[in-house]
MMTF fields as JSON, N, C-alpha, C and O atoms, coordinates in Angstrom:
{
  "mmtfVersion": "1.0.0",
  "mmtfProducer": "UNKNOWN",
  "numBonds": 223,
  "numAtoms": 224,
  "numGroups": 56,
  "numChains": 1,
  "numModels": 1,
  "chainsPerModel": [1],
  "groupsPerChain": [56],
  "chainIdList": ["A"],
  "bondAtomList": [4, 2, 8, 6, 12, 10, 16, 14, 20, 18, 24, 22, 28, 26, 32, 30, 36, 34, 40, 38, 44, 42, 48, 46, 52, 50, 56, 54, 60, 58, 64, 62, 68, 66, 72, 70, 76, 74, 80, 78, 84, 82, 88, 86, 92, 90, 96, 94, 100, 98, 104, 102, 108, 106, 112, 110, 116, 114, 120, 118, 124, 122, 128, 126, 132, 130, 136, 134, 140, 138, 144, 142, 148, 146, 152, 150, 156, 154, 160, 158, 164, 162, 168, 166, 172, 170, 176, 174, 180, 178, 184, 182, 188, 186, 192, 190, 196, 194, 200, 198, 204, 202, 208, 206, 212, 210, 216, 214, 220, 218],
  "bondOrderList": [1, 1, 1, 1, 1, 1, 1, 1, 1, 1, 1, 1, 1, 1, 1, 1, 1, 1, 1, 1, 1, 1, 1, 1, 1, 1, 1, 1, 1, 1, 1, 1, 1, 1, 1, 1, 1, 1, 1, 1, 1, 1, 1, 1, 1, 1, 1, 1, 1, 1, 1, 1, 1, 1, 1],
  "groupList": [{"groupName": "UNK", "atomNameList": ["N", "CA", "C", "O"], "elementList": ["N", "C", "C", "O"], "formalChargeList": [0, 0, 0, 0], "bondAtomList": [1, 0, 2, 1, 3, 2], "bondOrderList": [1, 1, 2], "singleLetterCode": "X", "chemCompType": "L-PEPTIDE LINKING"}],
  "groupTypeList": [0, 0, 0, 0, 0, 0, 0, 0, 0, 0, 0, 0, 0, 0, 0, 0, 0, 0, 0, 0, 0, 0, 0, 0, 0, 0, 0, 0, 0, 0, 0, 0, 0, 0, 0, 0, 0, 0, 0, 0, 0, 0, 0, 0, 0, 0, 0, 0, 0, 0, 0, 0, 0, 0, 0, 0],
  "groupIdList": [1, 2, 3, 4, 5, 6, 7, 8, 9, 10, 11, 12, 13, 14, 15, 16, 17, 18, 19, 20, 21, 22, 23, 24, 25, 26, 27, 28, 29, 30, 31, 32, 33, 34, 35, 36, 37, 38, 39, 40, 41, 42, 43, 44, 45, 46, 47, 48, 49, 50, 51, 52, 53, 54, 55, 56],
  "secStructList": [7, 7, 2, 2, 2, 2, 2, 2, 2, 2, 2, 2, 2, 2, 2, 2, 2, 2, 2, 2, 6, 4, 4, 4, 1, 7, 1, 1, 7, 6, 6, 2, 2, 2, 2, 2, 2, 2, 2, 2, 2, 2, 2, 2, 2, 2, 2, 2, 2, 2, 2, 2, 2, 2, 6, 7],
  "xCoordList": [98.879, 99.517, 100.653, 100.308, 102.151, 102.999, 103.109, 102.527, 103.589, 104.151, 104.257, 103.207, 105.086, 105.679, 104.542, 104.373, 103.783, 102.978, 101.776, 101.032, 101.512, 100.342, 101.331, 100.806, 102.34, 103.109, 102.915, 102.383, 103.337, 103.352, 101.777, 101.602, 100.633, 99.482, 99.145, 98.393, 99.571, 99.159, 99.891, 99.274, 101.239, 101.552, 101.212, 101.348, 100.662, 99.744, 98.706, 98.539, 98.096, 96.788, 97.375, 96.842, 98.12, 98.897, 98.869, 97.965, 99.805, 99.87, 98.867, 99.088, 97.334, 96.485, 95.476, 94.457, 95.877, 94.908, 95.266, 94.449, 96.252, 95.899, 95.753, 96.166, 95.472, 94.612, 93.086, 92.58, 92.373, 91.336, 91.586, 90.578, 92.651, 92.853, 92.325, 91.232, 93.134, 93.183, 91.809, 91.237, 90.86, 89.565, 88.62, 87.396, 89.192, 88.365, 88.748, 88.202, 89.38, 89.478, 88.622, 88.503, 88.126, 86.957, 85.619, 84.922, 85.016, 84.248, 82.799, 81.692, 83.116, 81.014, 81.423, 81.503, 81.689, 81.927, 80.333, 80.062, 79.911, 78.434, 78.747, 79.923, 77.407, 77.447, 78.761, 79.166, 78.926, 80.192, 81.093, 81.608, 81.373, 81.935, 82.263, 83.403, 81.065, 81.198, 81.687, 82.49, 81.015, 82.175, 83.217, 83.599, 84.295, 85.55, 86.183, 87.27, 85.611, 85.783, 85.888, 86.881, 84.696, 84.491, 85.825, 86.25, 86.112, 87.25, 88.644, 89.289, 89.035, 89.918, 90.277, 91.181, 89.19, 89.094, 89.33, 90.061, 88.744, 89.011, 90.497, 91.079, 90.744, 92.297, 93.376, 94.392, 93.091, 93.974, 93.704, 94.612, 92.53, 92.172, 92.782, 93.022, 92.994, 93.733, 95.492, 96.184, 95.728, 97.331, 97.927, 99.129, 96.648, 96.805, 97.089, 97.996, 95.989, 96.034, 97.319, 97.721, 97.556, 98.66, 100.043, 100.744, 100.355, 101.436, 101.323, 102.351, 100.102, 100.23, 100.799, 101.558, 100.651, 100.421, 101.324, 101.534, 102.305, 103.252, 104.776, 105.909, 104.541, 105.452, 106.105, 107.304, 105.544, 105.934, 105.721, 106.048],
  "yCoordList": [123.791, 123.754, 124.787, 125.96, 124.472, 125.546, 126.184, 125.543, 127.228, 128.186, 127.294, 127.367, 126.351, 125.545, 124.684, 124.468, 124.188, 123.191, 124.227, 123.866, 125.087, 126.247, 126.904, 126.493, 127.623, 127.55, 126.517, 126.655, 125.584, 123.939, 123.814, 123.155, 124.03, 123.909, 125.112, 124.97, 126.523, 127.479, 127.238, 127.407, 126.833, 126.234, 125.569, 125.768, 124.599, 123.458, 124.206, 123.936, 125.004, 125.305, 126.716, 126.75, 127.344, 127.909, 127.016, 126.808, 126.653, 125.39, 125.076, 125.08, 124.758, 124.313, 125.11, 124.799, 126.302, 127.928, 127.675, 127.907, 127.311, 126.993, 125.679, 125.288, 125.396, 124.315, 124.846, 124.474, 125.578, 126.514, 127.578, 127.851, 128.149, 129.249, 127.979, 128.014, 126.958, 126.239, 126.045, 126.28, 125.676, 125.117, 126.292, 126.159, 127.344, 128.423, 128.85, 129.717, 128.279, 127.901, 126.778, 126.658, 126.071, 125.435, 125.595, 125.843, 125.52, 126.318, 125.626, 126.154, 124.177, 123.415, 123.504, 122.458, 124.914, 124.736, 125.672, 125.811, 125.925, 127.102, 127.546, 127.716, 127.874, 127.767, 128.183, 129.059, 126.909, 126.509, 127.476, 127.619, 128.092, 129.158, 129.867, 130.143, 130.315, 131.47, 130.82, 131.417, 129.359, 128.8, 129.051, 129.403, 128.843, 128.912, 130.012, 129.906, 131.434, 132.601, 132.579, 132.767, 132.326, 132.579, 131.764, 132.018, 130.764, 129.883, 130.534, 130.728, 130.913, 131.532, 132.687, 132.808, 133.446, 135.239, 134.729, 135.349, 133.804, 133.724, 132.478, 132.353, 131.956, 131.669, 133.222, 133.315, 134.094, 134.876, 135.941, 136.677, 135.917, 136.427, 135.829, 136.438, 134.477, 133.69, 133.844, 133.867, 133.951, 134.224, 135.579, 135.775, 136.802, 137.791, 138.248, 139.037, 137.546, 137.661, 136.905, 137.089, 136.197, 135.138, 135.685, 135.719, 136.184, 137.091, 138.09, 138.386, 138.789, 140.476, 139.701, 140.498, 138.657, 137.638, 137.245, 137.088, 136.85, 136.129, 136.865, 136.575, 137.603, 138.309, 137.266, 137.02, 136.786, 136.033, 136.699, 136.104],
  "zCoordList": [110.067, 108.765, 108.782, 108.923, 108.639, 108.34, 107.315, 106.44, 106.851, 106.006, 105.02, 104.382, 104.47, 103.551, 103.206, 102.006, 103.995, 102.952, 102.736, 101.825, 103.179, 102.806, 101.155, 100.121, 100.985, 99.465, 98.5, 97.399, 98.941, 98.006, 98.007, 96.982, 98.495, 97.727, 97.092, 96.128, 97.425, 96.521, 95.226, 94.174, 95.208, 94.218, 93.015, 91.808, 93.854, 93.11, 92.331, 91.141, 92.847, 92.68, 91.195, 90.086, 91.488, 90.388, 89.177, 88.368, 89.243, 88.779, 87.079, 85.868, 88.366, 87.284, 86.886, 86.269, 87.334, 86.575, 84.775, 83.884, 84.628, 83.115, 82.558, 81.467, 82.947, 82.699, 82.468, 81.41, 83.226, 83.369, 82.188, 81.536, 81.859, 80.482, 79.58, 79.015, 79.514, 77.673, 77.904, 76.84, 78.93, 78.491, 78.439, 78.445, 78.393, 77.971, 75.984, 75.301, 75.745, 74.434, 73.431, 72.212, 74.56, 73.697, 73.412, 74.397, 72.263, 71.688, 72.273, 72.165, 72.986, 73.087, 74.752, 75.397, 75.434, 76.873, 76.956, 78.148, 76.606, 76.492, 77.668, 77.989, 78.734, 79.87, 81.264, 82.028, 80.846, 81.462, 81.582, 82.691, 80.815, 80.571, 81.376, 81.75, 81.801, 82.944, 84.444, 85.161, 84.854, 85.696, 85.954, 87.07, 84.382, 84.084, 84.376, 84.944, 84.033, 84.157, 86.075, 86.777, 86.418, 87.821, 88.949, 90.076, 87.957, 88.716, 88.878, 89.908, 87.178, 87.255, 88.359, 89.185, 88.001, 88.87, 90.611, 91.383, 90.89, 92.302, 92.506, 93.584, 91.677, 91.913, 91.694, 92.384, 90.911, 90.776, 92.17, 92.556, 92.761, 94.073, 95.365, 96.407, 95.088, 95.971, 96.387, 97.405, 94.425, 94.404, 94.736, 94.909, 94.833, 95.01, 96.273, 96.539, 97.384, 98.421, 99.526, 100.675, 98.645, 99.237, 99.368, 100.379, 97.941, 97.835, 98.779, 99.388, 99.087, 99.677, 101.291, 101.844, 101.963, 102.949, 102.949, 104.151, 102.352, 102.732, 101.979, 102.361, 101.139, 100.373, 99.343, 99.478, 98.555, 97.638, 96.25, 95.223]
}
């Protein structure tokens, strides 16, 4: 996999972290919840690490 299509899916994956915020706005997610939380935290672990990695 090169450089460029490894970006264009971190991208992607950027992308749909909010998508993951708005559904932490709904109120019959119970549970779930903490999923959501857990999803987020390790996409922003992902974008974190990616940046320190590639200098983006």
């Amino acid at each position: 996999m090169d450089a460029q299509t490894i970006r264009e899916r971190v991208a992607e994956i950027e992308s749909k972290r909010e998508s993951l915020v708005r559904l932490l706005d709904r109120t019959d997610l119970g549970t779930l919840r903490i999923d959501v939380n857990q999803a987020i935290e390790e996409i922003d672990d992902l974008l974190e690490e990616f940046k320190r990695t590639f200098g983006n």
